[in-house]
N, C-alpha and C positions, 0 to 999 in steps of 0.2 A: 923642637918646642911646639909647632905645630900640629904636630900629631899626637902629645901630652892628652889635649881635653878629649881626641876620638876617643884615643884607648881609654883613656877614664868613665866616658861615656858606657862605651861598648861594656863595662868592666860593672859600672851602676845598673845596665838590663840584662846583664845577665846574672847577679845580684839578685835583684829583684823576680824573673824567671825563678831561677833557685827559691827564693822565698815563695814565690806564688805555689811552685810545687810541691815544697813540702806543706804547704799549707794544704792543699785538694789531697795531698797523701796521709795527713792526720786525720783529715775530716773523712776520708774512705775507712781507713785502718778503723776510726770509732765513730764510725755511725751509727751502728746501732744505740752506742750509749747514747749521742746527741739525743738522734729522734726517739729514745725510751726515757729520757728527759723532757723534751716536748712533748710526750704524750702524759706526763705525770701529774696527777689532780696538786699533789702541791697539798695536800690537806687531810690528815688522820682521817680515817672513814669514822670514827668515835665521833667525832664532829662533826662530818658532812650531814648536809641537807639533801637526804635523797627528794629526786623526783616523785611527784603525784602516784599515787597506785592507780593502776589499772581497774577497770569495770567491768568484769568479763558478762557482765549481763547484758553491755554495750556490744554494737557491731566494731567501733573505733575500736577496739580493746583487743580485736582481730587480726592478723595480719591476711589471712584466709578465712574464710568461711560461707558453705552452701549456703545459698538461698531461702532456704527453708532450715534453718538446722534442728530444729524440733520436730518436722514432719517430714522425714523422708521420702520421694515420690516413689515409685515403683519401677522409674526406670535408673535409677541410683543404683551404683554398686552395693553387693550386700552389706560391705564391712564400710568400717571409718577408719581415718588416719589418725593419729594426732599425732601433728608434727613441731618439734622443738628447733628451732633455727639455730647457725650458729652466730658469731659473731659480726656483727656487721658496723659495729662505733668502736672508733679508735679511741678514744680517750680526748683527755686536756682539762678542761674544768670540771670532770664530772668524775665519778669512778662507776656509776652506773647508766645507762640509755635511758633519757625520756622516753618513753613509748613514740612521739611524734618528732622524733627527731629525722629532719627529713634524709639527710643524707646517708642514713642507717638503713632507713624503710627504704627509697631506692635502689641501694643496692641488695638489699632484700629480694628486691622486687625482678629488679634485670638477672642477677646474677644466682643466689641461691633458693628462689623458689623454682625457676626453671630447671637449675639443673641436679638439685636433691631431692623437690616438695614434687617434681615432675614425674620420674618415675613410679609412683603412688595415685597419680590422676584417674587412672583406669581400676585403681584394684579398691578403693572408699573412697567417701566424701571424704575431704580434708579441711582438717580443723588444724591452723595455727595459730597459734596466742604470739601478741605481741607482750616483751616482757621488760622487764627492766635490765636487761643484757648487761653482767659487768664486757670492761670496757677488754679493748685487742692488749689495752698494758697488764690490766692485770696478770696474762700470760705470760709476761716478760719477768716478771720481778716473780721469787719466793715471799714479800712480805706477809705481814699477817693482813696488813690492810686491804690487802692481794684476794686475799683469803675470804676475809670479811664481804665483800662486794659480790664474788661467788654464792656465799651462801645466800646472799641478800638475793640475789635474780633465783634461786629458789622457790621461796617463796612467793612469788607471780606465779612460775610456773608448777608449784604443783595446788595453785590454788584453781589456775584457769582448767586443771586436770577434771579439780572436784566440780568444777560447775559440766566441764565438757557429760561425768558420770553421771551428776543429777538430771543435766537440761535436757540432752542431746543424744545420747548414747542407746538408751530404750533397747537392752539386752543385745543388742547387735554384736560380730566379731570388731575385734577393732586390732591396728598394727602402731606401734609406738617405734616413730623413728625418731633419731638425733644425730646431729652435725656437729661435731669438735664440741664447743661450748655444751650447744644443744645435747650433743652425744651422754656430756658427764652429766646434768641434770636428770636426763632420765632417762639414767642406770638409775640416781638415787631414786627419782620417781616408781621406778619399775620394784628396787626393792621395799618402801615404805609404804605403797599404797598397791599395787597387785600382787608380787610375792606372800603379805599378809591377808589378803581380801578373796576366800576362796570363789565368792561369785563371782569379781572380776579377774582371778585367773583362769576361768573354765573360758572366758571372754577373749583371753589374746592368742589371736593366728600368729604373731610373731611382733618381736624388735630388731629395729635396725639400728646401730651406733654406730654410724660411719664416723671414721675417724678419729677412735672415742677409743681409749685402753681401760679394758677393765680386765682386775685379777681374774685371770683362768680358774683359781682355786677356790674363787666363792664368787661366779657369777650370781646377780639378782634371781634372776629363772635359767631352767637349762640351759646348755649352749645349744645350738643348731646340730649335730653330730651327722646328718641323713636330709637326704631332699623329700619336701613334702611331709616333713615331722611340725606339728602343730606348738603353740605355746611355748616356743624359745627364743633365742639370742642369738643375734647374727651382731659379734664386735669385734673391730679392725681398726689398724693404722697398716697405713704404707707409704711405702717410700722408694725413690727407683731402685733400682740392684746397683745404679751407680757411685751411691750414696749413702755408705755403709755408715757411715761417722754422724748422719742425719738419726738412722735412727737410736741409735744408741745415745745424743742429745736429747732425743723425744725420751725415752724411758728414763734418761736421767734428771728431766725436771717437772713430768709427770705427774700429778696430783690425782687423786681416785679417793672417793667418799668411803668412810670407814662405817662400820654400825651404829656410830653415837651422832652421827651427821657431818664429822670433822674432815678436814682436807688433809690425807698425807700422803705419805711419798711410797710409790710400791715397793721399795725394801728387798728388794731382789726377788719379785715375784713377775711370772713369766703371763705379759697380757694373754687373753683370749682371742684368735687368730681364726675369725670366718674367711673362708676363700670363696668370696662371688661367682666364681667359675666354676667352681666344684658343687657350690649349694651346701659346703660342711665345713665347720674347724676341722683341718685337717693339714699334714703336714706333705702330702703327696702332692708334687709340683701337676699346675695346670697349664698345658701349650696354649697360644695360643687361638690354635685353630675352634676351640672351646666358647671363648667367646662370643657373645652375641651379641654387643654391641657398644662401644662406647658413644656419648655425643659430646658437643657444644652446643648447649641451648642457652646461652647466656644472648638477653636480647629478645629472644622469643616472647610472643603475644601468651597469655597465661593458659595452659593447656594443651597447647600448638605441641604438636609431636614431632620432636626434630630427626634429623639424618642419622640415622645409626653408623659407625663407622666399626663394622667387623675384624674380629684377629686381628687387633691393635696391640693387644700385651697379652705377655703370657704371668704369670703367678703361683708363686709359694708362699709356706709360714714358715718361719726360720724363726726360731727363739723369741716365738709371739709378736714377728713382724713379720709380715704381708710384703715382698720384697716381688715389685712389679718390674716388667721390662718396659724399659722406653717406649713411645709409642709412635708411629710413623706417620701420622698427620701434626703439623704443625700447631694446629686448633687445640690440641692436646699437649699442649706445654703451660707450662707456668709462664704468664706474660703480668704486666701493671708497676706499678708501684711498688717502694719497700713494705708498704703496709699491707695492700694488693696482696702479696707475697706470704706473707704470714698470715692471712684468712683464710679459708676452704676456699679448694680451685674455684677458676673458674671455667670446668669441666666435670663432665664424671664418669669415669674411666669403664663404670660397671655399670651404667644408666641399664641398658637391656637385661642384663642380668638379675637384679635387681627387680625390676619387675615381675620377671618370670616367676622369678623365687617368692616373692613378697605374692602373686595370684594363686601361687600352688600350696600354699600355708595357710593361705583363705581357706581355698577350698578343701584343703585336708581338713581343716577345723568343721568346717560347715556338717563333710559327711561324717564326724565324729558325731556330734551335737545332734545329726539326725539320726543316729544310731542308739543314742542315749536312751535309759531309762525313762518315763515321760514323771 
């Protein structure tokens, strides 16, 4: 009888063990639904109250921008950037970024100017607009509301485009990068406003859309085909080679801007696949003794030219993914948070590359332009 209340005991913790585990085993198994719940406005975007517009006449309105950006000095590179961010607000009451929301511009700031807006430091001024970013959820969900917030950060960004042409720009070359979010806005930017705009296509040395899938079979402007080819597209996703099932999740919920400005689904069309290694969409594998450098500059003071880290990956395009080898420094993993996780690294695997390519597209363009009819 004695020994009745142990065992019952023992019999109640281990009961509740059991309980405790399935409970941390549901909440593992669906977490992404939890936290794609937690990050949900909760509220039709027909209804939402978006945030303030921007003032690109403003320096606040900026997330970068030169010193002078109307007057360039003479010891300024030739060309300009204009760079589009990617996402940096998770979501929760909002469906789109205040421009001053601080913990978006932070990580802005540590994380992906150093190590996507950093490569471009050397080759123009950099001009980045702060914009009304939809949020990390809208990525999560197919809604239309999804959709909506999308188009909405848009229009910031191809308005801060039209002030960067009237205000700032003063015939120069210029290079149009973007990051995931960044990436898809401007592809549309690239085809609504310079694919149509013969002055300002005689104008771009190059795009970059890192991380950005756009149909191979109607890029905005050329693709990049050749190193040192002026006025094209450099667009890619990648994923490691160990992670076959990631990318075929990326193509399958993929979204790319149609002719009429609409979000849909690529439909079984095969992205456009630049290999940074190579300097060309092209499907000829690159070792990687090729490489010139990847870094982490995540942390770095703004400018600061971090440690290149050589023949880290090597790289192919396989059915319009970019399919990278792992990399042998540690600094070059995916590390953070769930959310962390779902934003652009915080690394960039072609930093050195990247540069090279983005300076050698300058200057092809430049001796083009000085070759030109006057």
């Amino acid at each position: 009888m004695a020994d009745r209340p142990k065992g019952f005991k023992r019999l109640v913790t281990a009961g509740v063990i059991l309980a405790l585990l399935l409970v941390a085993g549901a909440a593992f198994v669906w977490r992404d639904d939890i936290l794609r719940t937690r990050l949900d406005p909760k509220e039709p975007f027909q209804t939402y109250d978006p945030p303030p517009a921007p003032d690109y006449a403003t320096k606040a309105a900026w997330a970068l921008l030169p010193a002078s950006p109307g007057a360039p000095s003479p010891s300024d590179p030739v060309a300009d950037v204009f760079f589009v961010g990617p996402t940096t607000f998770d979501g929760g009451r909002h469906w789109n970024a205040p421009i001053d929301d601080a913990k978006a511009d932070r990580l802005f700031r540590q994380v992906m100017a150093p190590n996507y807006a950093g490569p471009f430091v050397r080759v123009g001024r950099i001009f980045a607009p702060r914009y009304r970013q939809a949020s990390l959820y809208t990525f999560m969900t197919l809604r239309e509301d999804a959709k909506e917030a999308r188009r909405f950060a848009y229009s910031d960004v191809v308005a801060a485009f039209r002030h960067y042409v009237a205000n700032y720009n003063q015939d120069r070359p210029f290079v149009v990068v973007g990051v995931e979010q960044g990436g898809g806005l401007a592809a549309r930017l690239l085809a609504e406003e310079v694919a149509t705009n013969p002055k300002l296509k005689t104008r771009i040395a190059a795009a970059y859309l890192i991380q950005t899938v756009v149909p191979a079979n109607s890029p905005p402007i050329p693709a990049c085909i050749a190193r040192d080819q002026p006025g094209c597209l450099a667009a890619w996703i990648s994923v490691f080679e160990s992670e076959p099932e990631r990318a075929q999740a990326i193509l399958d919920r993929s979204l790319v801007w149609d002719q009429d400005g609409q979000l849909v689904n690529l439909q079984g069309r095969v992205p456009l696949c630049f290999n940074p290694l190579l300097g060309a969409a092209s499907n000829a594998p690159a070792p990687a003794r090729l490489s010139l450098g990847a870094a982490n500059a995540t942390g770095l003071e703004w400018g600061a030219r971090p440690a290149f880290l050589t023949r880290q990956v090597a790289a192919r395009c396989e059915k319009g993914v970019l399919r990278v080898s792992r990399p042998k420094s540690s600094s070059l993993r995916p590390s953070g948070s769930w959310t962390d996780q779902r934003k652009a690294a915080a690394y960039n695997l072609f930093y050195a590359d990247i540069e090279a390519d983005a300076k050698a597209r300058v200057g092809a363009l430049e001796t083009q332009r000085a070759a030109a009819p006057r």
